[in-house]
C-alpha positions as a printed Julia matrix, in Angstrom:
164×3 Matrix{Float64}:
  16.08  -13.33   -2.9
  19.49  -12.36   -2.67
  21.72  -14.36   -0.5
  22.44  -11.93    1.97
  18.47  -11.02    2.79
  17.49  -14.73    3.59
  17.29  -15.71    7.22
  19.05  -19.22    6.38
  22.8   -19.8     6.73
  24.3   -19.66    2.94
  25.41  -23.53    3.06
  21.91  -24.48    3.82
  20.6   -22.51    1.39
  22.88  -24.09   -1.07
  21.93  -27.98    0.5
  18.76  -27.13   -0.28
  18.6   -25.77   -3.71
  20.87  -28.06   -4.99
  17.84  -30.63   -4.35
  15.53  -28.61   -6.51
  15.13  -28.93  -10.42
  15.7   -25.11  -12.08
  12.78  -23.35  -13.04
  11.79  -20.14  -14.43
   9.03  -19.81  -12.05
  11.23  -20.36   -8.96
  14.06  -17.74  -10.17
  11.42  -15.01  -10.91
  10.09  -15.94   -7.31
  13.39  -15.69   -5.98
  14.42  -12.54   -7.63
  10.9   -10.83   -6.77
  10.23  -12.19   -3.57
  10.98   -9.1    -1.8
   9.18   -6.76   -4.66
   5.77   -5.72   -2.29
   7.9    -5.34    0.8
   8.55   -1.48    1.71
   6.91    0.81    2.3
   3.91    0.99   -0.35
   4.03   -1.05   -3.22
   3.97    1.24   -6.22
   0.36    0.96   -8.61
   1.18    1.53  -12.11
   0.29    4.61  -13.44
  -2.44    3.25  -16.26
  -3.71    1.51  -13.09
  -4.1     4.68  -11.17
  -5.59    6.81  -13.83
  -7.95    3.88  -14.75
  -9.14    3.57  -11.13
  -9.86    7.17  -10.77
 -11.83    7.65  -14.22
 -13.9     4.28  -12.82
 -14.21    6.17   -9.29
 -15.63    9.47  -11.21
 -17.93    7.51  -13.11
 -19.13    5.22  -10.37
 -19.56    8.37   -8.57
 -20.87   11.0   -10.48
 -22.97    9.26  -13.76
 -26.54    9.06  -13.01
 -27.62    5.07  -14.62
 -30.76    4.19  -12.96
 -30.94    0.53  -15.52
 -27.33    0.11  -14.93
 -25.63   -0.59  -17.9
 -24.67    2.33  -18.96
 -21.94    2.55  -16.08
 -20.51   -0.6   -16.93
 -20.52   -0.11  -20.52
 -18.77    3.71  -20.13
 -15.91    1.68  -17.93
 -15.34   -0.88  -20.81
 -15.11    1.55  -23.17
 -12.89    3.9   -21.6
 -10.67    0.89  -20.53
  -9.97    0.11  -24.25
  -9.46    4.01  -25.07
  -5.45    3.87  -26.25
  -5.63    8.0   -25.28
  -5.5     7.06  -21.49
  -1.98    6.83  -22.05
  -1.76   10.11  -22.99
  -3.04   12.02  -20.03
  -2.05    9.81  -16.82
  -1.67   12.59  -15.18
  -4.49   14.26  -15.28
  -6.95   10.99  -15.76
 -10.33   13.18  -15.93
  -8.85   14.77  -19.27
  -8.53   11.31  -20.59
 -12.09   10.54  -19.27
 -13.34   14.05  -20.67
 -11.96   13.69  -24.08
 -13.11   10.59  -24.63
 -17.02   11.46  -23.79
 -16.53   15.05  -25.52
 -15.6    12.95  -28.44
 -18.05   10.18  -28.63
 -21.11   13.28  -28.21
 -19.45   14.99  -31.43
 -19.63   12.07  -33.48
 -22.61   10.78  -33.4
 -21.51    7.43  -35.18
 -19.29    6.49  -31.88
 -22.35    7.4   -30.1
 -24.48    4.95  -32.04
 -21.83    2.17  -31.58
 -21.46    3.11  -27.66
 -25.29    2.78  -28.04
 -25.04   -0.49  -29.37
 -22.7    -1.67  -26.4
 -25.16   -0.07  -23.87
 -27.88   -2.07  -24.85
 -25.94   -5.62  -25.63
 -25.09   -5.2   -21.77
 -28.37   -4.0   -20.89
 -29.65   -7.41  -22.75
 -27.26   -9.31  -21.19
 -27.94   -8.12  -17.69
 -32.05   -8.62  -17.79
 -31.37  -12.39  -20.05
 -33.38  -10.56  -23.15
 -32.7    -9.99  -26.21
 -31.44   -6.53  -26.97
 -33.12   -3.55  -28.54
 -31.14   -1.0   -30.99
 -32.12    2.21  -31.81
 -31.11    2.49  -35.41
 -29.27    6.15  -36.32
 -31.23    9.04  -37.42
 -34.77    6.97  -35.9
 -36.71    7.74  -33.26
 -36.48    5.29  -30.42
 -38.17    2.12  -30.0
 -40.88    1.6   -27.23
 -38.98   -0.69  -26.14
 -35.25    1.01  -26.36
 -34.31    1.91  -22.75
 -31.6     3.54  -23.57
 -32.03    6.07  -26.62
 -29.32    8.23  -28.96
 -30.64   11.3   -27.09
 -30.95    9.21  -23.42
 -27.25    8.38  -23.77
 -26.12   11.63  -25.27
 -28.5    13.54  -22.08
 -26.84   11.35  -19.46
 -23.27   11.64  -20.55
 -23.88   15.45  -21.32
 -24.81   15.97  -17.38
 -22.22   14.07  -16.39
 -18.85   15.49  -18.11
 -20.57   18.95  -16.75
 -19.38   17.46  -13.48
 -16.18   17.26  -14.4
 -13.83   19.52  -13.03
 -12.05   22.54  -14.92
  -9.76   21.54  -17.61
  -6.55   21.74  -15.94
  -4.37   20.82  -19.69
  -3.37   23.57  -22.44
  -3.63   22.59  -25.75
């Protein structure tokens, strides 16, 4: 904090840190002691965009097991191509899912994830639907579930707002 903001006379300030050891820590802490006063503290903008694609989702996709939801979030938070559309954070979200429903091997590895954290969430083991097979009895989620579910819910998305 700079000298001039503190509410303690200057020589006391300088009594006391005189007593003190330096530190990394305590400079930063000094210097950004004031950072989240103001008005609003600002969000970053990955942040922002990353909250509103988990808002949509939480929202708008229909997961009745519930691991599809989280799974969709975890994969979209790793997506590098978030960067390119903070903006406009439902383009991110929509090119993503458009992407992973025309190739269907990133829709058998999102598969894959959906069902290690369906596994996970009931303590079982989990059950794979291996590509270009029909389903297991026991596969919850399925190639064509997934594919279905994520269909209905990019047709909830609003217009495309980008030109490219």
């Amino acid at each position: 904090m700079p000298p001039s903001d503190s509410p303690l006379p200057s020589n006391l300030q300088r009594e006391i840190q005189l007593g003190r050891k330096f530190s990394l820590s305590e400079a930063i802490g000094r210097e950004g002691g004031s950072f989240l006063k103001g008005s609003q503290a600002a969000v970053p903008r990955p942040l922002r965009a990353k909250a509103a694609i988990n808002g949509w989702i939480d929202q708008y996709l229909q997961d009745p097991d519930g691991a599809l939801k989280p799974s969709l979030k975890q994969w979209i938070r790793d997506d590098v191509r978030i960067g390119k559309y903070l903006d406009t954070p439902l383009e991110a979200l929509r090119v993503i899912v458009f992407d992973m429903l025309a190739n269907p091997e990133i829709l058998y590895a999102f598969a894959r994830q959906v069902a290690i954290e369906l596994g996970h969430m009931n303590g079982e083991r989990p059950h794979f639907q291996k590509p270009n097979t029909d389903a297991h009895p026991n596969v919850v989620y399925s190639h064509q579930s997934i594919r279905t579910q994520l269909t209905e819910f990019i047709g909830q998305l609003p217009p495309s707002q980008r030109s490219e």
